[in-house]
N, C-alpha and C positions, 0 to 999 in steps of 0.2 A: 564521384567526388562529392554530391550536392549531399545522396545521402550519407555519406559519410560523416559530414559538416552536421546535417541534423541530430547525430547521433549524439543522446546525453554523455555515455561514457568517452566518448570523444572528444569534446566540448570540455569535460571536467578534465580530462588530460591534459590538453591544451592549457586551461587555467592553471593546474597545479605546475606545468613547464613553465607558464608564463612568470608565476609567483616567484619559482625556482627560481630562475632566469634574474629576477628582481631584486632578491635577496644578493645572488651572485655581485650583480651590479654594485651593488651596496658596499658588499665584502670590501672591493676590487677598487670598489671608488673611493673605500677607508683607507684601505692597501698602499692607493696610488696617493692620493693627501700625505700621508704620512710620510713617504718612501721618496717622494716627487717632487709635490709641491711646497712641502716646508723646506727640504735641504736645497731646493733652486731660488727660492724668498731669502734661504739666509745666505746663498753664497751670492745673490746678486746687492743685498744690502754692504756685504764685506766687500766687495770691487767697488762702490760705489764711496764707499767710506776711504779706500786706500786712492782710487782714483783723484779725488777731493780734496786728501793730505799730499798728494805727490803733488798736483796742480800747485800749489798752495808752496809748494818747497822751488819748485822748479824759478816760481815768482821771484822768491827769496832770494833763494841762492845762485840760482843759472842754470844751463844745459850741464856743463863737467859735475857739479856736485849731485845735479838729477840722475843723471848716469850712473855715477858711483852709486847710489844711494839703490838703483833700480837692478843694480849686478848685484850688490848685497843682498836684497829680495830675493834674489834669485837663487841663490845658494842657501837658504835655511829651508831645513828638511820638513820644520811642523807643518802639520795640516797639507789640504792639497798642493799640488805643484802649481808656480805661480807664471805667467807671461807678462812680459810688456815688448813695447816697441817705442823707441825718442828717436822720428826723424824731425831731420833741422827742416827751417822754414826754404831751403833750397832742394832739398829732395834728399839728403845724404842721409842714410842712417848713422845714428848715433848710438843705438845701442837695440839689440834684441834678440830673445831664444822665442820667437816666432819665423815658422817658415814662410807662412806669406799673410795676405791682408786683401781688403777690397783698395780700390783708388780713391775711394773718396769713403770720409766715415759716416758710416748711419747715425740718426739720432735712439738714443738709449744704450742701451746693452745687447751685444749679438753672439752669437756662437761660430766660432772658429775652431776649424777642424785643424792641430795643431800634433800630427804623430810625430814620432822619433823614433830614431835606430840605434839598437846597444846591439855588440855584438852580431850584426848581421842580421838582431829582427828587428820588427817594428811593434812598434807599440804606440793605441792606440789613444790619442788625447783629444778632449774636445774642452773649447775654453770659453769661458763667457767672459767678453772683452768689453771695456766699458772704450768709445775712441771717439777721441776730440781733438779739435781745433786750440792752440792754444794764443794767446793775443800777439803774440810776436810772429806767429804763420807755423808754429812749430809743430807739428803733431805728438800726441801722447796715446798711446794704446796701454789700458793699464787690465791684465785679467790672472783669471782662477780657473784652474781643471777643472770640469765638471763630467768626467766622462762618467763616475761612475753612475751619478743621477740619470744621467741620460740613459745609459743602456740599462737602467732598472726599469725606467718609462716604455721603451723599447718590449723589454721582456714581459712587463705587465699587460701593454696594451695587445700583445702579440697571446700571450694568457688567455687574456677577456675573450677576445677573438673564438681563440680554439674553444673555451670553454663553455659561452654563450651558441656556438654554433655545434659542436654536438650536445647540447643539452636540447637545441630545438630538435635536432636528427631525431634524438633519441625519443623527444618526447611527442611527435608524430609518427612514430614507429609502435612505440609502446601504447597511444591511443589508438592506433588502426587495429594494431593486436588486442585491445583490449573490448575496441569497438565490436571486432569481428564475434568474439569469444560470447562476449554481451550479447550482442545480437544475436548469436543462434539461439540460444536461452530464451531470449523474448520468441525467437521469430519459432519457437517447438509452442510456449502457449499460445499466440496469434493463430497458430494453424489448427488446435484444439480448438478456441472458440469460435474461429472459421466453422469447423466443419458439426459446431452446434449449433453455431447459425443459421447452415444450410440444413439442416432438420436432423443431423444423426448426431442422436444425445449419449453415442457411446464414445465419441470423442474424447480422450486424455491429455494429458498434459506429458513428455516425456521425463521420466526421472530418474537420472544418473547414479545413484547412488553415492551420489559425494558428501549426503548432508550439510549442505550451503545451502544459502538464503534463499538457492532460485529453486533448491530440491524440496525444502519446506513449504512455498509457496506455490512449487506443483502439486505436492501433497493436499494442500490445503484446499486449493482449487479443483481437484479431483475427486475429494470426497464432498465440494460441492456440488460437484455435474455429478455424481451418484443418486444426489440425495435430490435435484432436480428429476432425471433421467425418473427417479421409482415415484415420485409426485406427478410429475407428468402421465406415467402408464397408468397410475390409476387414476388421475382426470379422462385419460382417454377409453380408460376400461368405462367408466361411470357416464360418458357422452355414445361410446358406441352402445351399449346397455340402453342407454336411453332413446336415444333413436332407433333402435330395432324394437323396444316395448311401445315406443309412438307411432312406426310405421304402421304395425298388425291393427291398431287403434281406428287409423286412422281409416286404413283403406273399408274396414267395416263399417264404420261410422258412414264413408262417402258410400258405399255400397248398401246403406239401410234408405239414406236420404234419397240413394237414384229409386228405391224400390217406393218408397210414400211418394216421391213424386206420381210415379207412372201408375200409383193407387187413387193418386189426389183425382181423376176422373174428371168430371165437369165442377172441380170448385179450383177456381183460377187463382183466390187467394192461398190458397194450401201449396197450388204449383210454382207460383212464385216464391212464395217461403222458401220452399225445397228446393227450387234451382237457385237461390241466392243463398242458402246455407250450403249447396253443394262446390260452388263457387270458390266461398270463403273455405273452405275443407280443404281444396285443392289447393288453392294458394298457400295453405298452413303448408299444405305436404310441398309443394314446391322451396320454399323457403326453408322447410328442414332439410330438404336433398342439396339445397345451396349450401347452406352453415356444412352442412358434416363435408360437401364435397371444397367448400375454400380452406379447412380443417386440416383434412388429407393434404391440400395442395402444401401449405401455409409451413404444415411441419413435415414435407418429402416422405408422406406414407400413399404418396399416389408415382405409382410410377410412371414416366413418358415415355409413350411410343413415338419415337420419333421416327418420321420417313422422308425420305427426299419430297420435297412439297414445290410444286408450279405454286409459287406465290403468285402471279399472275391471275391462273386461274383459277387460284381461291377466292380471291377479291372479283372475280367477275359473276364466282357463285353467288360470294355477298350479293352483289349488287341486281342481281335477276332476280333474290329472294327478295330485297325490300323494295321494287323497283314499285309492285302496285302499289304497298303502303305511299311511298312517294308520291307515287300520281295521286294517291288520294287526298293528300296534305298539300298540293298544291307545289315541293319542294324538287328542286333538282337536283336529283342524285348524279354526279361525275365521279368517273375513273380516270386518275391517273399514274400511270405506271409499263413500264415497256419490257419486253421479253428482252435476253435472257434473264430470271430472276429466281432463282434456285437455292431452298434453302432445306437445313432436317429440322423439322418441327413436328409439334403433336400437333396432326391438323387438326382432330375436334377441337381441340384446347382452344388453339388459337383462330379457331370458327368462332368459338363461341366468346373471345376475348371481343374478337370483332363483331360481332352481332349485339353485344351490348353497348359496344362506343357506337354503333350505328344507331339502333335501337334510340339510346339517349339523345344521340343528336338529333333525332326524328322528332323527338318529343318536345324538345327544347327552341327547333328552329322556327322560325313562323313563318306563314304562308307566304309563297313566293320568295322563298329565301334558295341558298342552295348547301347541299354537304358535299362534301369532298373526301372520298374515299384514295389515299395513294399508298405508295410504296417506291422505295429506293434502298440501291445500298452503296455503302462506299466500302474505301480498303478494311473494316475494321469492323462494319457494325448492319444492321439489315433494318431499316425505321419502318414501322408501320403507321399509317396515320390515319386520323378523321377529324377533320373539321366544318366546324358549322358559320353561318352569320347569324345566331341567335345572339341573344344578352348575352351573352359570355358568365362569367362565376367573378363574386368579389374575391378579393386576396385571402379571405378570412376563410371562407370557404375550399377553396383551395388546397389549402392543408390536412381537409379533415374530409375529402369528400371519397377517400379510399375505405374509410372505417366504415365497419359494417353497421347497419339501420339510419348513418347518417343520412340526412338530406339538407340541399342549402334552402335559403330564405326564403329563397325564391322559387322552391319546387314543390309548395304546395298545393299548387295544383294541377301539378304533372302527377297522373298514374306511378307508382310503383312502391318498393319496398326498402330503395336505400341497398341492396346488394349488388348491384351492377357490376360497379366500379372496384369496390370490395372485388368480386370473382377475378374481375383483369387483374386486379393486384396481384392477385393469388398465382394467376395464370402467368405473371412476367416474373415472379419470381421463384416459380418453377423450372422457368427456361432462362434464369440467370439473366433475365432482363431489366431495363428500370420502363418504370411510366412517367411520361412527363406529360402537366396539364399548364399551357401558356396560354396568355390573349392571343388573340389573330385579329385584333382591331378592325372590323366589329369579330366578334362573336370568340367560339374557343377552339384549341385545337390539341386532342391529345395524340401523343406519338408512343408507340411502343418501341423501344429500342432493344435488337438483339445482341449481344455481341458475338466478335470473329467465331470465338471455340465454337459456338451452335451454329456454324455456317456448312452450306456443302459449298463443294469448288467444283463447277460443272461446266 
């Protein structure tokens, strides 16, 4: 229901029902004025005007001439059929074609239900009675049919009812039908650029052949992932080209420099050149093997071997591989995390997601400080984590410290090259992961989260 509610075409349904609905109102509420409220103003003005002349005769002339005078009323056929009732100030009636009354009279005008029988039926009256006290104790009930106003009011409001109520039926009906219909149409392009999101750029758009707005805008849309799809292979034809004509480069280049060192002989300035140009060569070739491999990952042209993985005993490989660097940093590495913990992961991947959050946090924490390598999972999701009690990252940094060559303000004097964090990215969104980087008051602490589908159930 909630998405339903979200739904634009849904929403606009409801609006156009609502407006419906509004108009009707309108109609219904001219309808009823017209039909209701003027012929009950003017037949309560005419009793009140006859009521006023009777009073006024009764004064005059007395109860027998008021009589006569209200039998006479009684018998003329124009306009509606008329009522009264003249009881004496002793209880006796004195004249009346009303079948009953209350015992005592209201103030104003009131409606009395006033039927009759011809021939065996009945027939339905209702009377708008004006009934008063008169100075000498006498009562006077003086009124006008109004049945047919009433049962117009009746039928009207009874109308509006049915009408206002399947006009909402219909116009939640028609919105859910139209919601639905809508929504597959969006939910065919959603799944297109879904699945160019996740790296495969031959994703389409479905198109019905109806030539509607949504089949023009698949069209449209599909000859733009074409025209992306054939930009893209040739940026990627022109970067793989590139790094296979820099690898051959490169590895000669470091393979000349290994040969002048081990020629450089007793001149120690020659050998240091050459081992610190051989250095800087490698690191070139290390960081081109990063760029092309978060590349692969980035756009799903690397594929995952995924195997049932002792998370456990991944992290306790971590931790025996960076156990010396630790000691030598003065830093305490902790594990925590408890059997069973069984997940399908690309173990290299996610060795080397975590060897870089460990790696950094190594770099980052100061002496006598400690990291915390864990792992847990709940019903839905597999976390991996590392955190440190170094300086933590400003918020500014935070946002950008996934992008590749960045470094924050503060890592100028930490070793490296700014792709760390970059490769984890790469690597959590291969395995449909997210990365999240929080404070842990002091220092920081990043999580990788897996979700359920990449789980095993063991």
């Amino acid at each position: 229901m909630r998405r339903l509610l979200r739904s634009l075409s849904f929403r606009l349904t409801l609006i156009y029902a609502g407006l419906f609905c509004l108009s009707v109102a309108l109609l219904m509420g001219t309808g009823y004025w017209l039909r209701v409220t003027v012929p009950m103003d003017r037949a309560q003005r005419l009793v009140k005007s006859e009521a006023r002349a009777l009073r006024a005769a009764y004064l005059a002339n007395g109860p027998a001439a008021t009589a006569a005078a209200l039998d006479r009323r009684a018998q003329r056929s124009d306009g509606p059929k008329t009522f009264h009732a003249l009881i004496a100030p002793d209880g006796r009636v004195v004249t009346t074609n009303l079948p009953g009354w209350s015992n005592r009279p209201t103030d104003g005008l009131t409606l009395i239900e006033a039927d009759s029988f011809a021939d065996g039926a009945e027939i339905d009256h209702n009377a708008l009675v004006s009934d008063h006290y008169l100075p000498d104790g006498a009562r006077l009930l003086i009124g006008r049919d109004v049945e047919d106003v009433t049962s117009e009011a009746e039928i009207l409001r009874t109308a509006a009812i049915w009408i206002l109520g399947v006009t909402v039926l219909l116009g939640f009906s028609s919105g859910w039908l139209m919601s639905l219909a809508i929504g597959r149409r969006i939910e065919a392009v959603t799944l297109a650029a879904r699945q160019v999101m996740d790296g495969d750029l031959t994703g389409r758009v479905q198109v019905r052949g109806a030539n509607d707005d949504f089949d023009r805008l698949g069209e449209t849309l599909n000859l733009m992932l074409s025209r992306i799809q054939s930009l893209f292979q040739a940026v990627q034809r022109v970067s793989d080209n590139a790094a296979h004509e820099l690898r051959t480069p490169l590895a000669r280049l470091i393979g000349r420099l290994e040969a002048l060192e081990r020629m450089a002989g007793d001149n120690p300035a020659l050998q240091t050149a050459a081992g610190e140009a051989i250095v800087e060569a490698n690191r070139l070739r290390q960081i081109l093997s990063a760029l092309m491999r978060i590349s692969r990952l980035e756009n799903g042209r690397h594929p995952l071997e995924l195997q049932r993985t002792d998370v456990v005993q991944l992290l306790e490989d971590l931790v025996e591989f960076y156990q010396p660097e630790a000691e030598r940093l003065g830093i305490e590495l902790i594990l925590s995390a408890r059997r069973p913990l069984v997940a399908d992961l690309d173990l290299d991947l996610v060795f080397q997601a975590l060897s870089n959050l460990l790696d950094n946090a190594l770099k980052h924490a100061s002496g006598g400080r400690r990291v915390e390598l864990s792992a847990r999972r709940q019903r839905e999701w597999l976390e991996l984590a590392v955190r440190d009690d170094g300086p933590g990252i400003d918020l500014e940094d935070a946002g950008r410290v996934t992008e590749q060559f960045y470094r924050g303000r503060d890592s100028g004097a930490v070793p490296g090259d700014g792709l760390g964090l970059s490769m984890v990215a790469a690597i959590a969104h291969a395995h449909g992961a997210t990365l999240e980087l929080a404070p842990a008051s002091p220092g920081l602490r990043v999580a990788l989260t897996i979700p359920d589908q990449r789980l095993a159930r063991g």
